[in-house]
C-alpha positions in Angstrom: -0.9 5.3 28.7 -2.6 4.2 26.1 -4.7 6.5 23.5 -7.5 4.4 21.2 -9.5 6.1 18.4 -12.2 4.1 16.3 -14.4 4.5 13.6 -16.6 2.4 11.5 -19.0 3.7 8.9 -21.6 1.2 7.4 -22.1 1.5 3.4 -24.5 -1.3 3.3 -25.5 -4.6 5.2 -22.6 -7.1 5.5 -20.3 -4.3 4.4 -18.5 -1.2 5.7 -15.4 0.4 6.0 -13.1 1.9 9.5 -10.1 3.4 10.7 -8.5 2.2 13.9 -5.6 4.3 15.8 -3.8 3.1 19.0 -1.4 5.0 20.4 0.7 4.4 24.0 3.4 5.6 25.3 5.5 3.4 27.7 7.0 4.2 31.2 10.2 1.6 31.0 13.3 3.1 29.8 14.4 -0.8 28.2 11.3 -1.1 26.5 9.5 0.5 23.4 8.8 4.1 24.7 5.7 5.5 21.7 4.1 2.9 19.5 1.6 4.4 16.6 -0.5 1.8 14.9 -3.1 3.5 12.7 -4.8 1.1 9.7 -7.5 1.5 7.5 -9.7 -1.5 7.2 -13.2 -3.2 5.9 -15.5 -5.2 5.6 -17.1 -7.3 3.2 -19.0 -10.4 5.0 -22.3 -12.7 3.3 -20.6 -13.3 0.0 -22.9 -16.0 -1.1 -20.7 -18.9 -3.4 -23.5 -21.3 -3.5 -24.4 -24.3 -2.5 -24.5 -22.9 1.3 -21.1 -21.6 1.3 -20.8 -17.9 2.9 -17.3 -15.9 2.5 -16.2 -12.9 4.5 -12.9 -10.7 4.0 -11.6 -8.1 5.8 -8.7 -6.4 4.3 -6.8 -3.7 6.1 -3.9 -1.9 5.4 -1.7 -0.4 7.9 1.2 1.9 9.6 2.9 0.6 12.9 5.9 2.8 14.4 7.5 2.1 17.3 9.9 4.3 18.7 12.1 5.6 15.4 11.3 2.2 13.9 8.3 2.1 11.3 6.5 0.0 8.3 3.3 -0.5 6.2 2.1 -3.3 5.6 -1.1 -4.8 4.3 -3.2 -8.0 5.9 -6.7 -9.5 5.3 -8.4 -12.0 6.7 -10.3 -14.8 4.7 -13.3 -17.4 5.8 -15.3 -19.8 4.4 -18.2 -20.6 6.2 -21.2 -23.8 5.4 -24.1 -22.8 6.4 -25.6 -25.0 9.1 -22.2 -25.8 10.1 -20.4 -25.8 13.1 -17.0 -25.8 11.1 -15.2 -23.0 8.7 -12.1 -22.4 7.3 -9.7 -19.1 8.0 -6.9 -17.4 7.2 -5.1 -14.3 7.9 -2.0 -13.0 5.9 0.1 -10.1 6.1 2.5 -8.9 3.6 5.0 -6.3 4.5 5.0 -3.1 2.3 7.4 -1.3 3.5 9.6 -1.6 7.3 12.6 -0.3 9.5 11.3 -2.6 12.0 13.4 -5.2 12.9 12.4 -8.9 13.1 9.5 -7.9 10.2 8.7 -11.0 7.8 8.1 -10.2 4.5 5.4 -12.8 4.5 3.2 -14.9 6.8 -0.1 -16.5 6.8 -2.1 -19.1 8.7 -5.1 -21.3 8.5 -7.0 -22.1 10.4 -10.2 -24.6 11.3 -12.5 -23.4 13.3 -15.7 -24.7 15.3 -18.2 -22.6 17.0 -20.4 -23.2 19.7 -24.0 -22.1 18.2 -23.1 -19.1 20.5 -24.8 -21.7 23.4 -22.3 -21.1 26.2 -23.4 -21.6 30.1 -22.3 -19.5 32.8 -20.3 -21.6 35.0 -21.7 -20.1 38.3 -25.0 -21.1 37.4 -23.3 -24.6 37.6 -21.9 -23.7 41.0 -18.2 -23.7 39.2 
């Protein structure tokens, strides 16, 4: 059964700051029985660069335990958006602190491109899909 606490507290427009706790607890003997993952994150989104370019980063830093395994780590997400365009640029990296668990990288990152849709979607039924 799973447990879920959130809380987000807005210091001004475009930024804020949140905590995020999920807790479960698992019914299969083979698998991870309690998993904790508590992180304290922000917000800081409309960074104007000029020229049209918008940056957002969200930063968190957090505790997972599972079972008697545990870490802290820290991760933040980066994107560069052009205004007017359907295209930006993201990445998310995570940087281990401090683990127990096994199979923890020290170090990972992506990036990625991304397109969005002008938030124009159709629902398919209306199509008769």
């Amino acid at each position: 059964f799973p447990v879920t606490i959130i809380t987000n507290y807005m210091i001004s427009k475009g930024t804020s700051i949140g905590t995020y706790l999920l807790y479960s607890r698992g019914l299969e003997p083979e698998a991870v029985r309690s998993t904790l993952f508590i992180t304290l994150n922000a917000n800081f989104s409309n960074i104007r660069l000029g020229k049209g370019f918008v940056f957002k980063i969200n930063p968190q830093v957090y505790r997972l335990k599972m079972d008697q395994q545990s870490g802290y780590y820290v991760t933040s997400t980066f994107t560069l958006v052009k205004e007017r365009s359907p295209f930006s640029l993201s990445s998310i990296v995570n940087k281990t602190i401090k683990t127990s668990i096994v199979g923890s990288k020290d170090f990972i990152y992506n990036l990625s491109i991304n397109y969005s849709f002008n938030r124009k979607f159709m629902d398919m039924r209306t199509l008769g899909l």
